[in-house]
N, C-alpha and C positions, 0 to 999 in steps of 0.2 A: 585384877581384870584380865579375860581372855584375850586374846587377839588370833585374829584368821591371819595368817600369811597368804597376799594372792600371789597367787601362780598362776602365768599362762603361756603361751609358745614360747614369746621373747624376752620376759626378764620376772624377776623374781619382786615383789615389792614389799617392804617393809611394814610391820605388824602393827606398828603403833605409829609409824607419822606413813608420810606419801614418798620418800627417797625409794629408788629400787636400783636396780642391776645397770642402768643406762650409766651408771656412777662405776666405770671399770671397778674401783678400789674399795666397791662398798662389801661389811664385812657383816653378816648376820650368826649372834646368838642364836645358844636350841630354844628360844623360845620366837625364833624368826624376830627380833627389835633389833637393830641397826647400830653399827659405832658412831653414826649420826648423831643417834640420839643419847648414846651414853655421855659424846663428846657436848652436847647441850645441856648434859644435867654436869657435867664436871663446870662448866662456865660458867653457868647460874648459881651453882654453890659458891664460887668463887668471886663472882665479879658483882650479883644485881642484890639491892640491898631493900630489907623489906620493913614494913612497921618500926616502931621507933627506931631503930638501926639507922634505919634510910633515913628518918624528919634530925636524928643528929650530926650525921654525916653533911648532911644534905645544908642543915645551918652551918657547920662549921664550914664547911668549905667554901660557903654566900660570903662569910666572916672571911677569912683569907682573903678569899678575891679584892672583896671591898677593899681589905686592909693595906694592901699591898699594891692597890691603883691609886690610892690617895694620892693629890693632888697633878694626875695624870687627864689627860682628855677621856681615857677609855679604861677600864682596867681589865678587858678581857675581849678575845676575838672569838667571830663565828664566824663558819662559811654558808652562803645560803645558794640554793639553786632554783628555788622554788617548788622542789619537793617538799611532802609532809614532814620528813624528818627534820629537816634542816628549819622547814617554817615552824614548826612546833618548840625546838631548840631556841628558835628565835624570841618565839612568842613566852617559853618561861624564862628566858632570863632577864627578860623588861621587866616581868611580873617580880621575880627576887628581887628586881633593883638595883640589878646590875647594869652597866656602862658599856656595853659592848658594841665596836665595832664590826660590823658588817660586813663580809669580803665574798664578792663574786668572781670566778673561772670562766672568763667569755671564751670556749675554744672553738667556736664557729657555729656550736649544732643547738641554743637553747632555740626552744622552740615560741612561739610566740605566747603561746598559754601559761610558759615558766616563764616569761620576763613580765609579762601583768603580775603576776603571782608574787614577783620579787617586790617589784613596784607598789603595789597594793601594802604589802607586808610591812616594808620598811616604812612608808609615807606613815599606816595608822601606828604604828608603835616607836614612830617620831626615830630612827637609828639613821645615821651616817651609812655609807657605803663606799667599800674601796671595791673597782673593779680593774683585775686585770685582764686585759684584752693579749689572748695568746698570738704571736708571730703566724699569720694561718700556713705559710709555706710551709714550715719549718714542722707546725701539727700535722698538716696533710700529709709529710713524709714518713712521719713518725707513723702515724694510722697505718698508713698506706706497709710501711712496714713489719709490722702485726700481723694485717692480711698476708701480706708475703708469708709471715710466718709459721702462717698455721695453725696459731693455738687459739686456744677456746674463752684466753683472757683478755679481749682486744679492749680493754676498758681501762689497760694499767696507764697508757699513755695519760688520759684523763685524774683516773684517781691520783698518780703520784704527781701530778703537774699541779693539781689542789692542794695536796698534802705541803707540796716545796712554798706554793706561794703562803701557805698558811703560818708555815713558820718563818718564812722572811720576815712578812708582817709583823707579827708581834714579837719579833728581834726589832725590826725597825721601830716600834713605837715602847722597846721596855715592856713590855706585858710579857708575864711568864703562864698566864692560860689561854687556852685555845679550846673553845667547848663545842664537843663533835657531836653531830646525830648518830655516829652509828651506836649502836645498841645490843642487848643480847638478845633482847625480847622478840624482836621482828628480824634480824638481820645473822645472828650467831656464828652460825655453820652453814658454809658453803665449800663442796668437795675440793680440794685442795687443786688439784690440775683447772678446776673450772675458774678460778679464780686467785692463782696466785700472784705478787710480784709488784702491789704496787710499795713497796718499801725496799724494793730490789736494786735500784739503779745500777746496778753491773751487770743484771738481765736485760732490763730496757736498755743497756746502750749495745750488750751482746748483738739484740735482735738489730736496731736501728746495722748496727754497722756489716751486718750481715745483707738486709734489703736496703738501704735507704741511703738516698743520692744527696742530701746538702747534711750542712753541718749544722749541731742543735745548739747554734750561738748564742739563743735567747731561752731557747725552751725551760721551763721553772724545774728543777731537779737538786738532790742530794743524795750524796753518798754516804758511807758510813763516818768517817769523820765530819761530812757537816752534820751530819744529824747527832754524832758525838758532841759536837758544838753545841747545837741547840738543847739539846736534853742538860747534858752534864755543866758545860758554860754557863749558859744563859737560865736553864735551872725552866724549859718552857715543860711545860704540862699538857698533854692531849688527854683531855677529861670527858670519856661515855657521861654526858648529863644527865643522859633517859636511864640509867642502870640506876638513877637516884633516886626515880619514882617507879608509881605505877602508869606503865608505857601501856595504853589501850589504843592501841593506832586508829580503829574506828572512830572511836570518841573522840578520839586528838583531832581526825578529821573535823568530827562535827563541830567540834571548839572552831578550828581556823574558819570555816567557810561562815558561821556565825558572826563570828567577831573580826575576822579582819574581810573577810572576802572573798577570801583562796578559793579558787576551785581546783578540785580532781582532774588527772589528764588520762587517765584509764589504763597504770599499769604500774608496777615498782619501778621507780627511774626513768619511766616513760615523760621526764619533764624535758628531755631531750631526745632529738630525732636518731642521731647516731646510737644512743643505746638500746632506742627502742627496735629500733632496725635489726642491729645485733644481736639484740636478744633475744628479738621475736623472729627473726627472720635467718640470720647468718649462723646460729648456734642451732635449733631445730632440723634443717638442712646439709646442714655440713658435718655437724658433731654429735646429731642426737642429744642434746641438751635441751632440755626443757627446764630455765630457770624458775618457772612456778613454783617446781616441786620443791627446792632448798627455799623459797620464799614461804609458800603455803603449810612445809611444814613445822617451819620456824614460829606459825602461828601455832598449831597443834603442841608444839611443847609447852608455849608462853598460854596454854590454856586462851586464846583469843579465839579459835576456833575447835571445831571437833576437826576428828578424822575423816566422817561422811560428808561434811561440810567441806574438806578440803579436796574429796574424791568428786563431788559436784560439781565445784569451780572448776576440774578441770574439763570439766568437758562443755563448759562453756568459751565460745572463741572471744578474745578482749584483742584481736589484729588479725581484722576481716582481709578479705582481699583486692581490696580496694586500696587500705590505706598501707597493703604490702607493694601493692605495685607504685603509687608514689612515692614510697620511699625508699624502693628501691632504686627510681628514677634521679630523684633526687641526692640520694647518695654517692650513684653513679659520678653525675656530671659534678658535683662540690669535690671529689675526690680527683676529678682530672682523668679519668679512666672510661674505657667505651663498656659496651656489654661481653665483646669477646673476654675482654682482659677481666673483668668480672668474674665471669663462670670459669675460667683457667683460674682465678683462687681458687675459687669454691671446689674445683675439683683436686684442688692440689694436697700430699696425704698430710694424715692426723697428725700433728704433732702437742709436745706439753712444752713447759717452762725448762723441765729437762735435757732437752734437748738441745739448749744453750747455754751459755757460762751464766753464772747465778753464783749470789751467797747464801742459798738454802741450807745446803751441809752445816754453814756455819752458825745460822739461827738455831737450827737445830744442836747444835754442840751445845749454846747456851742454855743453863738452867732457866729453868720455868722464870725466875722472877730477874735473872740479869735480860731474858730476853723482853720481858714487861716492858722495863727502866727503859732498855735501848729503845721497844717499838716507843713507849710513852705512854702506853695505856693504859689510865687509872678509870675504873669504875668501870 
């Protein structure tokens, strides 16, 4: 197949998905296609598993699970948010038959339409739930020094605060899986600076100690030896489950809102206010980041959409300005800060992950497969 490179004043855009030039690091072949996209055809060869591959894998590892919860209350944990992924996650492993315990991330910002959504999910597919409720002072500082920060990943406080209560949990209850939504199909690739660090905790504490006024006595975190604990110790597993089917995000929709109830909140991770905010609002403005485009063209690899189909959507608005201005109202004053202090972020300069003490170097030292083991990610 052909592909047209567009070109126009301000950036160059990628032949076969929608990634362009707004990505400082992005790198184009003479046929104008993207390390984006070569980087999603290296992951999908590797990681998502298809025809009988997938239905063997897929029993064996039902069989493990089961095997090894025997005579446990649970034999395996999920996190839910009320997002598709997570509700979908939910929804096939009731269906395998598996026992899994439930665990929600309260860090101040679900929004009311992801806690019905939790609600709903859990009640029809009959699952327990553990919620923990984050310290909000201790969140708010942590957030708050992100912004300070500058970088483009103000989301690691959250992810990695999930990731630490997910493996408490199933340390605490003896379960050695923990079955994630994220996936290759919808999710793969996202430009490195846009989203690095939430497995970093010498980042996150770099930034925190750099802006950030209390101490994060409660905050859920790990470092590289507890997460050496948990992996290598305790022998836990972070299992891609969607990498074991076929992940049609549309249909997966139409499955939950069918059968359990779920409704749409109109946007990826739009099931909470703070990332929607951020994403739609604090990265467009501040960093030229348009997280559509690593979302829309993750569809375009995983064949769920075309490329004119993904050129379409964007020029439809999904965060009118209406529900920009309350949220920005509202993020404001939950954060403790006025509007001056506000736009003195926002104007304050670009920075990356870079920029502060990190164990990236040394992720990267590790080969391909110790760095697997160490993150946890199978499938």
């Amino acid at each position: 197949m052909t592909h047209q490179v567009l070109n126009t004043n301000r950036h160059t855009v990628c032949s076969r998905c929608i990634m362009d030039t707004t990505d400082a690091d992005i790198r184009f072949d003479a046929g104008g296609v993207c390390n984006h996209c070569r980087r999603y055809d290296e992951l999908a060869r590797a990681r998502l598993f298809r025809g009988e591959q997938a239905k063997q894998r897929l029993e064996a590892l039902v069989a493990r699970i089961k095997e090894e919860g025997r005579n446990k209350p649970y034999d395996c944990v999920i996190g839910v948010s009320g997002g598709v992924d997570s509700t979908y996650v939910a929804y096939l492993v009731k269906s395998f038959g598996l026992r899994p315990l439930a665990v929600h991330l309260d860090n101040g910002w679900d929004s009311e339409l992801a806690v019905k959504n939790v609600e709903r999910t859990l009640k029809n597919l009959a699952l327990d739930l553990h919620t923990h409720v984050i310290d909000w002072e201790e969140f708010r500082d942590l957030q708050l020094s992100f912004l300070k920060g500058s970088t483009p990943d103000g989301e690691v406080p959250t992810d990695h605060a999930i990731l630490a209560t997910l493996y408490r949990i199933a340390a605490e209850q003896g379960l050695r899986y923990i079955l994630s939504g994220t996936n290759v199909a919808t999710e793969a690739v996202v430009p490195l600076k846009w989203g690095y660090g939430y497995f970093d905790w010498k980042y996150i504490r770099s930034v925190h100690r750099m802006f950030g006024r209390r101490k994060l006595r409660t905050y859920p975190h790990f470092g590289l030896l507890r997460l050496a604990y948990y992996v290598l110790w305790k022998r836990i597993r972070l299992v891609s489950i969607l990498n074991y089917v076929h992940y049609d995000k549309l249909a997966a929709m139409r499955t939950l809102e069918n059968e359990l109830g779920w409704v749409y909140y109109g946007g990826k991770h739009y099931e909470s206010i703070y990332t929607r905010f951020f994403q739609a609002y604090v990265l467009p403005r501040k960093f030229d980041i348009d997280m559509r485009k690593p979302h829309f063209s993750n569809l375009i690899w995983s064949e769920q959409w075309t490329r004119d189909q993904a050129l379409e959507a964007m020029t439809r608005e999904d965060y009118g300005q209406a529900m920009a201005d309350e949220d920005r109202t509202y993020v404001i004053k939950k954060l403790g800060i006025d509007e001056a202090q506000f736009e003195e972020i926002m104007r304050l300069p670009r920075k990356t992950f870079l920029d502060y003490s990190n164990h990236f170097s040394l992720f990267e030292m590790l080969s391909g497969a110790k760095r697997l083991a160490l993150m946890n990610q199978d499938g």
